[in-house]
C-alpha positions in Angstrom: 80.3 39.2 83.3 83.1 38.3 85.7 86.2 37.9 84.3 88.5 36.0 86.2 92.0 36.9 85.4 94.8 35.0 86.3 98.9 34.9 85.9 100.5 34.0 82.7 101.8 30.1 82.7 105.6 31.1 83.3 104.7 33.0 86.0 102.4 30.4 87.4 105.4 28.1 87.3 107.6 30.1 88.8 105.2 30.6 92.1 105.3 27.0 92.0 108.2 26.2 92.2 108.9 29.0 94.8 106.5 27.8 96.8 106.4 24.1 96.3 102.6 24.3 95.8 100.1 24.0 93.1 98.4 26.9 91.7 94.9 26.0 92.5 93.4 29.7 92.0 93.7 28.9 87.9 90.4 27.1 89.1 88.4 30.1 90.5 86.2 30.2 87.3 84.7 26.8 88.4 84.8 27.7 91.7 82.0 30.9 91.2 80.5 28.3 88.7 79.5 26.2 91.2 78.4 28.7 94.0 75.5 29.5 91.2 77.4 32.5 89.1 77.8 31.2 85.3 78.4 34.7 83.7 82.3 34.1 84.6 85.4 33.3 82.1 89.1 33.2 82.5 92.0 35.4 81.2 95.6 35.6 82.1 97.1 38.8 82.8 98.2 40.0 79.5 94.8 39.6 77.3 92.7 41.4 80.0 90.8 44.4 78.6 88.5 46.9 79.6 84.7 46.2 78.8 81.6 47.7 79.6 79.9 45.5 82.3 82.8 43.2 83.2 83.9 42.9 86.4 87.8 41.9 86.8 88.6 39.3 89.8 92.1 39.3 89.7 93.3 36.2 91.3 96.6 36.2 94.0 99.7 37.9 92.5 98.3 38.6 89.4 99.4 41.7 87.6 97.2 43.5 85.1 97.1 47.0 83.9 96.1 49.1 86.7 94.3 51.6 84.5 92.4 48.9 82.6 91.5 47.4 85.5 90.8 50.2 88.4 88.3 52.5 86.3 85.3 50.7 87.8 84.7 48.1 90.4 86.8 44.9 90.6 88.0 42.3 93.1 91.1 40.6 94.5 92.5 37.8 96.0 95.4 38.1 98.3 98.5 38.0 98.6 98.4 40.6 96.2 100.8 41.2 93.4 103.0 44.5 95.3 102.1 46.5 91.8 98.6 45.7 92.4 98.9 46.8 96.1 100.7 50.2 95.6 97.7 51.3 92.9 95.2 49.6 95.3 97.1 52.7 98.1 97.2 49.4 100.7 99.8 48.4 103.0 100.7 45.7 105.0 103.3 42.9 105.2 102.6 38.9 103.8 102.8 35.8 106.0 102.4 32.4 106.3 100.6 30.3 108.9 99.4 26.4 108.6 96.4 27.6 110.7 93.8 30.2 110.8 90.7 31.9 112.0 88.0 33.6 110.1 85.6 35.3 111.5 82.4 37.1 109.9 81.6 40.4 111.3 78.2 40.2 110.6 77.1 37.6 112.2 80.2 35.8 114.3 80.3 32.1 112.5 83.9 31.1 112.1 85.5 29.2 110.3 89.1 27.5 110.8 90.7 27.3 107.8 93.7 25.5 106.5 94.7 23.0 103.5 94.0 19.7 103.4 96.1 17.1 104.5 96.5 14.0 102.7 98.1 10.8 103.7 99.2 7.8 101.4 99.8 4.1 102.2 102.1 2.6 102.3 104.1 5.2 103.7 107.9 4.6 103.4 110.4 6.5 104.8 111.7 7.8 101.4 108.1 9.0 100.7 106.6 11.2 103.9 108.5 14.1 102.3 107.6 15.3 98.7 108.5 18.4 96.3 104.8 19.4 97.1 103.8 19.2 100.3 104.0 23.0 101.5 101.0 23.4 103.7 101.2 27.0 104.6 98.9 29.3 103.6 99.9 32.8 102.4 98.0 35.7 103.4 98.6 39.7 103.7 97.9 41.7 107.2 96.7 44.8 105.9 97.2 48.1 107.8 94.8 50.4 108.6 91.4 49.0 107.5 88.9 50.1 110.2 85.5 49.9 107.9 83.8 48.4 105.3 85.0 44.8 106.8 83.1 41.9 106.1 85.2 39.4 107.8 87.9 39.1 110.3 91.1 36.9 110.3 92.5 35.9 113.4 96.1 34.2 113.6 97.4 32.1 115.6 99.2 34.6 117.7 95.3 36.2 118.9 96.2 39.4 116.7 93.4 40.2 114.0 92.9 41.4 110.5 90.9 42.1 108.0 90.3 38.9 106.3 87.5 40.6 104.2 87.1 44.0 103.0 86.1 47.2 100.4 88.7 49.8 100.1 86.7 52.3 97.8 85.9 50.4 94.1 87.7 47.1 94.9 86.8 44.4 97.0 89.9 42.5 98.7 90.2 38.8 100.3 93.1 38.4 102.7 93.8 35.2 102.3 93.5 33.1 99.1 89.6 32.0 99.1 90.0 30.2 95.4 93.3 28.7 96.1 91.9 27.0 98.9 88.1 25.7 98.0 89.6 24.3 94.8 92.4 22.7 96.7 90.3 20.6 98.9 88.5 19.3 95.5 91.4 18.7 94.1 93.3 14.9 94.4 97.0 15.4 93.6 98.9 12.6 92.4 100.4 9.7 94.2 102.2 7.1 93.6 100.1 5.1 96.3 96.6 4.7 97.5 94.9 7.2 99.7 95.2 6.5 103.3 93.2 9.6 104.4 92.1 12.8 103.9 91.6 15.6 106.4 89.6 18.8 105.0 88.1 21.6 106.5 84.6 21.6 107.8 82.0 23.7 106.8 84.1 24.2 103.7 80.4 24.9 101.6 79.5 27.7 104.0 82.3 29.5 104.4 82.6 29.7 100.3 78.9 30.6 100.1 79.8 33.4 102.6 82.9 34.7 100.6 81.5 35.0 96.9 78.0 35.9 98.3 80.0 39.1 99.6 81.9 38.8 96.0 78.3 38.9 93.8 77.3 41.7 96.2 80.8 43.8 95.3 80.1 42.9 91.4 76.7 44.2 91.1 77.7 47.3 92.6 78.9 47.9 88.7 75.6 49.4 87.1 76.3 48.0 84.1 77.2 44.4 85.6 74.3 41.6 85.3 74.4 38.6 87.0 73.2 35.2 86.1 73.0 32.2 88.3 71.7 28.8 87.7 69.5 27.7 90.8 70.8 25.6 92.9 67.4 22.7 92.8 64.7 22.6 90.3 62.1 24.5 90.8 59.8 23.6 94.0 62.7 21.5 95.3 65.4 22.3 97.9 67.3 19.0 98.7 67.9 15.2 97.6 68.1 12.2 98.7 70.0 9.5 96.6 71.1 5.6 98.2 73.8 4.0 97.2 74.7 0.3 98.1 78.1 -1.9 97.8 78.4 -5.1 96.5 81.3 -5.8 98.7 80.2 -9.7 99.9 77.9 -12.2 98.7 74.2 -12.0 99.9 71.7 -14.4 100.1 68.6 -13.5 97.4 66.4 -13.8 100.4 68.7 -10.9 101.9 68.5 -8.6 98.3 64.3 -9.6 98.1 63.7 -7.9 101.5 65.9 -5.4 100.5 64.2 -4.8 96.7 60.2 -5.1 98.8 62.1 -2.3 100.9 62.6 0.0 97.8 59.5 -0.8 96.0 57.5 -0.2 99.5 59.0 3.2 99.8 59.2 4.3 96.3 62.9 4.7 96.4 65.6 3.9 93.7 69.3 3.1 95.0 72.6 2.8 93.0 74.5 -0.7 93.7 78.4 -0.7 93.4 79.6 -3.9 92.0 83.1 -5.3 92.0 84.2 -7.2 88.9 84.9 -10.1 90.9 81.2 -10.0 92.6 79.0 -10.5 89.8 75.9 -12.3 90.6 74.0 -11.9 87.2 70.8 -13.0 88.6 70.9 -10.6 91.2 72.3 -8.2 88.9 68.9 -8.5 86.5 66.6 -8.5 89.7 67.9 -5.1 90.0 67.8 -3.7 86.9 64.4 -5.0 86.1 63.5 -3.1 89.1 64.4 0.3 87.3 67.9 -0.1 90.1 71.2 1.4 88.5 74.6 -0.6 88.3 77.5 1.4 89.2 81.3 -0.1 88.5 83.1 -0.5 91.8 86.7 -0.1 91.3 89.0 -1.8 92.8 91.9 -2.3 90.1 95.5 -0.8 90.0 96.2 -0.4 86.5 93.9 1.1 83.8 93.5 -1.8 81.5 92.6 -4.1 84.6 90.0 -1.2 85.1 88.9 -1.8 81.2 88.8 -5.4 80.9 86.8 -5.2 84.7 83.9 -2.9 83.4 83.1 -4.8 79.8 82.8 -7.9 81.6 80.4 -5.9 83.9 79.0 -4.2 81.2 78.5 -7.8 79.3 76.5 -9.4 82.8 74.2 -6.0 82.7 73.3 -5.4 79.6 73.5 -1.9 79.7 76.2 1.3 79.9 77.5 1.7 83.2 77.6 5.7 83.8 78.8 5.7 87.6 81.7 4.1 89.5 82.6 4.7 92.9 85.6 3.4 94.8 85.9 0.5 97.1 87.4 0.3 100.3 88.6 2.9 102.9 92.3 3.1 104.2 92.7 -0.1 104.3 91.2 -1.2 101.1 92.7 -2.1 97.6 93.2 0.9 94.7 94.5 4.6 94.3 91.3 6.5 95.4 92.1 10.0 93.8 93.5 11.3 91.1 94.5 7.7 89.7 90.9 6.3 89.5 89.5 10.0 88.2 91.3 10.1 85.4 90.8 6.5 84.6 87.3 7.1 84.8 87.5 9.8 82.7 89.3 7.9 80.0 86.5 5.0 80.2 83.7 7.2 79.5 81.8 7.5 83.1 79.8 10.2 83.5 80.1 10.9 87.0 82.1 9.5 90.4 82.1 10.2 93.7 84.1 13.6 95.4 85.4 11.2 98.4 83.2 13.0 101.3 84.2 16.7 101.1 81.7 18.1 103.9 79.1 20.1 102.4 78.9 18.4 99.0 77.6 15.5 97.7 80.2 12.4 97.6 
């Protein structure tokens, strides 16, 4: 079992407020979840205990009981809490860049790494500045590391790190791995739509390439056992899903070439519609055609958002389990965290992740 342990709430606040930035490492459970680990729970520092078999992952400036926690093998995420460092016997100083390298030692992919950047519109004066918009990332240039490094960190200065390391029982992360790959899932809240949304590439492999090395570091407990969910169903390695929007009238000569299209081929698709684009005929040519109907937001307010998707729900006949979000920048809606948890609310069973490279959207 990993058990990811974590600061207490207060102290979570307090590094918030510090640095005017959310905590997103109190997500690293989900995080190892979804890179194929499910063994893995939560704790915060002060109901961590020692157990035969469990691997600790102590997440950046956590503090737990050194002896607990340093008998076997365990893992870290920088920047570390100074306690943790001065048991650990590391050194080093803590900084800050917006920008950064990492490197892999192993095989030379790299990796640029930095937090995504998220624009709203409209954009007002009075709103380009918010309480949480501190994009640096923290990370800790530790001193005299010569072996056992896994990955390199280079700054924006040309000098170089270790980004990724073992120093005898633990295994160390430089810069904070969790923090970021659950940042760029994340949609924190605005007040406005989404304009745009820069993230990192290659987001998926640099991830796999971090907890990979993690996994490794945990099994090297004898008495540690992993268990991971495959990735595919057996005897598959990929998909393939199509999904159409409803965004302007078509002609039913248009939708019957495209439906001979999909029978031909053998392929189902997922059509978006908007609640003020409801053709029902066209709407039953689908679903008689085994085609799903996914809601198509557009609204502003969640009871426009209600009223919108049983008036769908009426013209199909059927529960609607997807929705997706019309329009890009300079469409109508929220697009994030507005429509998510609307969605939520509603009873959808799935949305879209907005085009993260690497992942499905």
């Amino acid at each position: 079992m990993i058990v990811v342990v974590h600061p207490r709430r207060e102290v979570i606040r307090r590094l918030q407020a510090a640095e005017t930035h959310y905590y997103f490492s109190i997500a690293a459970e989900s995080v190892i979840r979804r890179h194929g680990l499910i063994n893995v729970e939560s704790v915060d520092e002060t109901t961590v205990a020692a157990r035969k078999g469990h691997v600790p992952v102590l997440t950046r400036s956590t503090f737990a009981n050194p002896d607990i926690l340093l008998d076997g093998v365990a893992a870290f995420e920088a920047p570390l809490h100074p306690g943790m460092s001065k048991r650990l016997g590391l050194s080093g100083e803590t900084a800050a860049f917006e920008t950064l390298t990492v490197r892999s030692c192993r095989t030379g992919d790299s990796w640029t790494v930095f937090r995504p950047y998220i624009e709203k519109t409209p954009a007002a004066e009075s709103e380009r500045v918010t309480p949480w918009t501190n994009r640096a990332i923290g990370v800790e240039l530790f001193d005299g590391i010569t072996s056992d490094v896994a990955m390199d960190m280079i700054l924006p200065d040309g000098r170089t790190f270790p980004a990724v390391f073992r120093h005898g029982r633990a295994w160390v992360c430089a810069f904070p791995i969790f923090d970021l790959i659950a940042e760029h899932f994340a949609v924190p809240p605005l007040d406005q739509r989404y304009a745009a949304c820069t993230r990192m590439e290659e987001l998926n492999t640099l991830a796999d390439t971090v907890l990979r090395g993690l996994i490794e570091h945990a099994e090297r407990n004898p008495d540690f056992q992993s268990v991971r969910c495959a990735r595919w169903p057996e005897g598959y390695n990929s998909a393939f899903a199509i999904r159409h929007d409803y965004d302007r009238p078509i002609s039913d000569t248009a939708l019957a070439s495209l439906l001979a299209l999909h029978q031909k081929t053998g392929l189902k698709c997922s059509v978006g519609i908007l609640a003020y684009e409801t053709p029902s005929d066209q709407i039953a040519a689908l679903v008689e055609r085994g085609h799903e109907i996914q809601f198509h937001a557009f609204e502003s307010s969640y009871h426009d958002l209600r009223t919108h998707l049983s008036s769908l729900t009426e013209v199909v006949g059927r529960r609607i389990r997807g929705a997706t979000v019309h329009g890009g920048a300079s469409g109508p809606g929220f697009r994030g965290d507005k429509h998510i948890s609307w969605f939520e609310r509603a009873g959808f069973r799935y949305t879209e992740t907005f085009q993260i490279d690497g992942y499905p959207s």
